[in-house]
C-alpha positions in Angstrom: 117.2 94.6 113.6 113.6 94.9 114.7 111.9 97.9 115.5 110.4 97.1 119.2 108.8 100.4 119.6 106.3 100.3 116.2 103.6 101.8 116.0 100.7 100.5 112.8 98.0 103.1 112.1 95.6 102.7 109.5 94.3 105.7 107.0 92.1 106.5 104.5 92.6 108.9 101.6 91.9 109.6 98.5 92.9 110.4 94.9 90.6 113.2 93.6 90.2 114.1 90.5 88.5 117.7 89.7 86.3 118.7 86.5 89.6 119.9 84.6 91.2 116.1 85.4 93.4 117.6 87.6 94.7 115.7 90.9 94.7 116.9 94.6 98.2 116.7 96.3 98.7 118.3 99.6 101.2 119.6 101.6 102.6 118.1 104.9 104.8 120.4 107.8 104.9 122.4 104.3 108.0 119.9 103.5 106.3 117.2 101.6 103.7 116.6 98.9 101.4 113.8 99.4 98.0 112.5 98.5 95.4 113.5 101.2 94.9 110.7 104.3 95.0 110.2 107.6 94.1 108.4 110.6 90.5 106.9 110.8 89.1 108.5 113.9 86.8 105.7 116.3 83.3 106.7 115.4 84.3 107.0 111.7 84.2 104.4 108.6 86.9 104.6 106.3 85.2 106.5 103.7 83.9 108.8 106.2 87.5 109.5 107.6 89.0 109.9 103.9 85.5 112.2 103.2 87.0 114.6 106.3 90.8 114.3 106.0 90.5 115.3 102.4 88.2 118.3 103.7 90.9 118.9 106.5 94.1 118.7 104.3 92.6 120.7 101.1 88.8 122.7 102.0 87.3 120.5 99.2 84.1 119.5 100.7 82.2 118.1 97.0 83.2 114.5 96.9 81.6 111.7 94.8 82.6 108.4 95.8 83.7 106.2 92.7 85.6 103.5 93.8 87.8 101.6 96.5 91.7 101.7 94.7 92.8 99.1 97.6 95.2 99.4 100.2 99.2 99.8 100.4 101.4 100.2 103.2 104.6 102.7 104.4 106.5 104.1 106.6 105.0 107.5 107.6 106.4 110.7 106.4 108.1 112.4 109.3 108.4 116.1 110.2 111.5 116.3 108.6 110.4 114.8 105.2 112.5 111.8 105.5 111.0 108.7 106.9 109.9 108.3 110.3 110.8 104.6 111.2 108.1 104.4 114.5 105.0 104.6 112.3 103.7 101.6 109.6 100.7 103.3 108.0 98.2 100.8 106.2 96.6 103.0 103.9 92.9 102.4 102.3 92.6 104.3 99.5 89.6 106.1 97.0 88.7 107.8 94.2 86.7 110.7 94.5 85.5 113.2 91.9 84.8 117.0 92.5 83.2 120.1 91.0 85.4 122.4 93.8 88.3 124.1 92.6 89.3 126.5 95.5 91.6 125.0 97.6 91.9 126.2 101.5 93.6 123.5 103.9 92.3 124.1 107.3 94.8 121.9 108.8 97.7 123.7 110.2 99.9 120.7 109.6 98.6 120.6 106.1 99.3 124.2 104.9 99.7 124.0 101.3 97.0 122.0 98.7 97.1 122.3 94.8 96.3 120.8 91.5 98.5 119.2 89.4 98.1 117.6 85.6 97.7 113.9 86.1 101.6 113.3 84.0 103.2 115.4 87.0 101.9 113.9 90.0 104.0 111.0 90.2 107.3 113.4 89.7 105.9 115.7 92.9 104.9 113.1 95.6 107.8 112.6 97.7 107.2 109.0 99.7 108.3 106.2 96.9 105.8 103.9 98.6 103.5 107.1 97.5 105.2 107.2 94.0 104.2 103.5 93.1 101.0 103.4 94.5 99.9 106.2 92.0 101.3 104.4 89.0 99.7 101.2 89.9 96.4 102.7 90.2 96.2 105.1 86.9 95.1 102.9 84.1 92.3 102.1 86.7 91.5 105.3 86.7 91.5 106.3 83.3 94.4 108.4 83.7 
């Protein structure tokens, strides 16, 4: 059956990678691990809006722009941790590299941000849709 009441929202994210190789993941509602994204805000481009949700969801502020890793689509990840079924997220993604290494999330929906070795990321992201996207992208990335 068709879900009349859903709702598409596009992000933009990033995978960043630190001076160690190490990968950001963040925290969502302290219940889920994720890479950072969010919602592209009206007066923003998408790198821009990845650029400031990263900052938002982590306190990394140092980002080189390498690449565009293209663009997957999920279900968004609801309070709960399961899936909430109103929300399609089309989700542009980018690598970024960064000399930072503290890590203070100013979002309060965002609490908790930390590096992880680049074999362990794919273990401790919790969407699927997440899982995959990772994997598809890592050769790309020399990972």
């Amino acid at each position: 059956m068709e879900n009349q009441n859903l709702t598409m929202r596009v992000s933009a994210g990033g995978v960043v990678i630190n001076n160690s190789g190490k990968i950001l993941i963040v925290s969502q509602h302290g219940n889920s691990w994720s890479l950072p994204k969010g919602g592209i805000d009206p007066d923003e481009n998408e790198i821009d809006a990845a650029k400031r949700e990263i900052y938002e969801e982590s306190g990394v502020k140092n980002l080189v722009l390498i690449k565009s890793l293209g663009t997957y689509g999920r279900f968004r990840i609801g309070k709960d941790g399961g899936e909430d079924k109103n929300t399609f997220k089309i989700i542009k993604m980018f690598l970024f590299i960064t000399s930072d290494i503290e890590l203070k999330p100013v979002d309060p929906e965002n609490p908790e941000a930390k590096w992880v070795d680049k074999n362990e990321v794919t273990e401790i992201l919790t969407h699927p849709k997440d899982k995959q996207f990772f994997q598809s992208i890592q050769n790309e990335i020399g990972l």
